[in-house]
N, C-alpha and C positions, 0 to 999 in steps of 0.2 A: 345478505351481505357475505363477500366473500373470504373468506378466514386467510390467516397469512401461509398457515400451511398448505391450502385448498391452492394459493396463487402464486406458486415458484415459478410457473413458465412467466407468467407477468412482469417478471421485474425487469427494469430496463437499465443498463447502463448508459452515464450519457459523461463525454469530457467537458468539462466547463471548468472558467480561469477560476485557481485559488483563493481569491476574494470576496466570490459572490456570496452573497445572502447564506444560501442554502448551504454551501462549504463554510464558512464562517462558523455557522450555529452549529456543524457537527463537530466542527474542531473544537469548538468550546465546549461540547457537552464531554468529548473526548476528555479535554483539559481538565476539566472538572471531576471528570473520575476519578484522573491519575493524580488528581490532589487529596480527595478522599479515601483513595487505596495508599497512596504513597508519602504523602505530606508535602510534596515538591511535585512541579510540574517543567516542562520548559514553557518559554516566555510564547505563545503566540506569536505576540507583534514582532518579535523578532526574527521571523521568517519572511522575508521579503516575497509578495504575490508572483514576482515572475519568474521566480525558481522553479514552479510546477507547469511554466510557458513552454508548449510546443517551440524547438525540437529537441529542449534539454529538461523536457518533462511533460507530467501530465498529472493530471488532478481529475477524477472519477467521483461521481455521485450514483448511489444506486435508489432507485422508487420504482413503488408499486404503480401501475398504471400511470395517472395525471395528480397521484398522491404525492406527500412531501416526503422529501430525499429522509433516507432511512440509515443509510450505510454509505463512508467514505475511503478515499485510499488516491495517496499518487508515488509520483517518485520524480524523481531530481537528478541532475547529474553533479559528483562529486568533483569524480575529478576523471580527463579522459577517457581513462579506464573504468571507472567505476560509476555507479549510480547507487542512489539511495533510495529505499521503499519507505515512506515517509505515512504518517496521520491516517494509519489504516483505522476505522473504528465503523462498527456495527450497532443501531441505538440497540436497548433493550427488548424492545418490543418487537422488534425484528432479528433476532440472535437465535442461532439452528434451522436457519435456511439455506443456507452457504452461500449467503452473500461475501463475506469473505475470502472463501476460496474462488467465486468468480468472481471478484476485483483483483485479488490477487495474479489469477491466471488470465484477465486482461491486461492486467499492470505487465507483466513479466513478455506477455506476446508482444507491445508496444515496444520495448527495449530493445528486442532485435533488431539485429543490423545496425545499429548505433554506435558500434564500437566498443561499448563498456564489455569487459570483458567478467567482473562480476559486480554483483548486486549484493548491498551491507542493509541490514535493518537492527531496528532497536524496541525490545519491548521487555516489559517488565517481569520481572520473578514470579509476582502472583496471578500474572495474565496465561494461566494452563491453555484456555484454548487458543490462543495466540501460538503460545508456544508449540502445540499438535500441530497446527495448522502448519507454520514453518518447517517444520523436521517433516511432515509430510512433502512439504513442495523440494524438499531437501537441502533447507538452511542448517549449516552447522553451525556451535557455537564458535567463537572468535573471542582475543580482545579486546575491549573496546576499542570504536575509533574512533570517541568523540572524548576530548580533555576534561578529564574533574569528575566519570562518570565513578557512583556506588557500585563497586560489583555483587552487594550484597542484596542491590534493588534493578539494577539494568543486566537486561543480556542483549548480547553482541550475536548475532549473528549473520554469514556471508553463504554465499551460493557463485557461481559461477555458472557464468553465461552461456548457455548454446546459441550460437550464433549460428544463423543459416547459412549450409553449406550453396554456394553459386555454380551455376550450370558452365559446363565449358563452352565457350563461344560457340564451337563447331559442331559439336556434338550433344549439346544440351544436357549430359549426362552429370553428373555430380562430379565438384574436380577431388 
């Protein structure tokens, strides 16, 4: 059998809508962390399924071969300019493969061209590798931008977007 660390090339990315089966159950086991790490969670059902709907988002499952989804992640659009990285989570048993950082860095390739000019996430005080992870991809911290949050338990963090530069009609060259 093949070990998880033996099958990093294996893993596959695949988008599929916010409400299926398989994104369901990792948002919940997500939810379920952050109520045993935090005492509070947000509501689930309070995320409507088409927020994460192609072309004002997208929702990522990652699995090993034809095995079940292991790791999740999408993003949303906030508001024109902005977008949101939304329900990143890795299960346990697949944590230090960097599944994260390739959902993360397809979350972020998907975004271009969209206009958001940057990109807000939110995770917790005691989530370290959450937090490496984003100051690696080069999230700074912020304000909050969500109303009533703890600053004692949420961080705020934004990024700004690279957007791809467009070739000049005539010249093809970069304007």
């Amino acid at each position: 059998m093949t070990s998880l660390l033996q099958a990093t090339s294996q893993w596959t990315l695949t988008a599929v809508p916010y409400g299926t089966v398989d994104a369901r159950a990792l948002t919940r086991a997500l939810h379920q962390e952050q109520l045993a790490t935090y005492g509070s969670a947000d509501d689930l059902e309070a995320t409507d399924c088409a927020e994460f709907d192609a072309p004002h988002g997208q929702f990522l499952l990652a699995r090993l071969g034809d095995g079940p989804a292991l790791a999740c992640g999408g993003w949303r659009t906030l508001s024109p300019s902005r977008a949101e990285i939304k329900r990143m989570y890795v299960a346990p048993a697949a944590r230090g493969q960097g599944l994260g950082r390739r959902i993360l860095a397809a979350l972020e390739q998907d975004l271009l061209g969209r206009g958001h000019i940057e990109v807000l996430l939110e995770t917790g005080v005691h989530n370290i590798a959450a937090l490496a992870l984003y100051a690696a991809f080069g999230y700074a911290p912020v304000r909050s931008y969500v109303p009533g949050r703890n600053p004692d338990i949420n961080r705020a963090l934004k990024k700004a977007v690279l957007q791809p530069v467009a070739p000049h009609p005539l010249t093809g060259l970069p304007t």
